[in-house]
C-alpha positions in Angstrom: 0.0 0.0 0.0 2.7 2.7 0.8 4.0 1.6 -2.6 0.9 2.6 -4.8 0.8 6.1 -2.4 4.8 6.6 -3.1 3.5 6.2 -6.8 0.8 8.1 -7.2 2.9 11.0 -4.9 5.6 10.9 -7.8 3.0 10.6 -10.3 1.6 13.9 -9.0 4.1 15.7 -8.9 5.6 15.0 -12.4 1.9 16.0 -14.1 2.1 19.1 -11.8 5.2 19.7 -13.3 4.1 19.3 -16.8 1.1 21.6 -16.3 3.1 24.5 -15.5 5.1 24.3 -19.1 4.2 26.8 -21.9 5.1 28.1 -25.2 6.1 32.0 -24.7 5.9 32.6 -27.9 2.6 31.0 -28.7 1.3 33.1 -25.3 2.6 36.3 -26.8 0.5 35.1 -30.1 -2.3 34.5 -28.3 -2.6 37.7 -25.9 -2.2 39.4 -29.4 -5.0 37.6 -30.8 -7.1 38.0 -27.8 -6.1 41.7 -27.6 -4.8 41.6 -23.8 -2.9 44.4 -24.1 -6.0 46.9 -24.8 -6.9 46.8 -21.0 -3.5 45.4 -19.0 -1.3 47.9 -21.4 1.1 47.2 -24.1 3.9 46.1 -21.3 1.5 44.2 -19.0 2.6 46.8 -16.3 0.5 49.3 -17.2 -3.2 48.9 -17.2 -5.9 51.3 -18.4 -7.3 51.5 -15.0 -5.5 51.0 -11.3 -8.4 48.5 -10.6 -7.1 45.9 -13.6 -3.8 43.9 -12.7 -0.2 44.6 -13.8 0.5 41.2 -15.5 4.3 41.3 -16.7 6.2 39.1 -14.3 3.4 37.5 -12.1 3.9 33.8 -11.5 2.5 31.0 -13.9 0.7 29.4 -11.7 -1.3 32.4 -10.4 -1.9 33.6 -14.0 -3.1 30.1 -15.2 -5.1 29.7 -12.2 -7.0 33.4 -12.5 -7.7 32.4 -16.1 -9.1 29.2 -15.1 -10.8 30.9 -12.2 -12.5 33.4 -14.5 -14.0 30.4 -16.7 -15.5 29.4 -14.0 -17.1 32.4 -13.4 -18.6 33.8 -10.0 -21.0 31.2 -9.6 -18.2 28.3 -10.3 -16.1 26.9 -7.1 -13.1 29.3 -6.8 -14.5 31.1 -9.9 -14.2 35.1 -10.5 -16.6 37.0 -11.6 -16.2 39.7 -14.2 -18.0 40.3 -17.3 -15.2 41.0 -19.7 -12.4 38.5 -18.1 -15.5 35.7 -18.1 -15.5 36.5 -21.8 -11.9 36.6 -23.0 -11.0 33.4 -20.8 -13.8 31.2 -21.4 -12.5 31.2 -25.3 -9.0 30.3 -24.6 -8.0 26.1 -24.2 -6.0 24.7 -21.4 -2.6 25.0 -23.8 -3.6 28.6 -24.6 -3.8 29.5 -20.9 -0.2 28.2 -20.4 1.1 29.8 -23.2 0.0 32.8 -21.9 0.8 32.8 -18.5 4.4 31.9 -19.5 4.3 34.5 -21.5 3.6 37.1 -18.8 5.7 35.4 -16.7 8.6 35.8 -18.8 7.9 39.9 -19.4 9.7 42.0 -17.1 7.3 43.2 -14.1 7.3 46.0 -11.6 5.6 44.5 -9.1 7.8 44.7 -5.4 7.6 42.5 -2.3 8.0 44.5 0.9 10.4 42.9 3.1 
């Protein structure tokens, strides 16, 4: 029994692993396509309005999962709810939402930690 849980541990963590991969250059395709930069700014660090994230250098995970999040919409578990991001993320696959989060991830960001 501790074998099959060793396994399926490993197992876990190697499609976790896979998950978080993504073609930048496909994610800078598709943010172009999707027209990302009209709201978040043509850097990703400087949105239209203070209210919409800077997106340039955020973590993968966090972007992929707020995409997923926003598919989901307010009513889905651990959904958000906004009209527009509902809209733009519930066209995009699971590949195009790691291409794109790796693509933000690999743009220089501005965002600071306070130590």
């Amino acid at each position: 029994m501790k074998k099959v849980k060793l396994l399926a541990l490993l197992l876990s963590f190697f499609s976790v692993s896979a998950f978080a991969a993504g073609n930048i250059e496909a994610g800078k395709a598709a943010t172009e396509k999707n027209n990302c930069a009209s709201c978040h700014g043509k850097d990703y660090n400087s949105p239209i309005d203070p209210a919409y994230p800077k997106l340039a250098g955020q973590h993968v995970d966090y972007l992929a999962q707020a995409l997923k999040a926003y598919q989901r919409g307010a009513d889905g578990a651990n959904g958000r709810g906004n009209a527009i991001m509902g809209g733009q993320a519930k066209a995009l696959s699971n590949t195009d939402i790691q291409n794109i989060a790796a693509y933000l991830h690999s743009l220089p960001g501005s965002l600071v930690l306070k130590k």
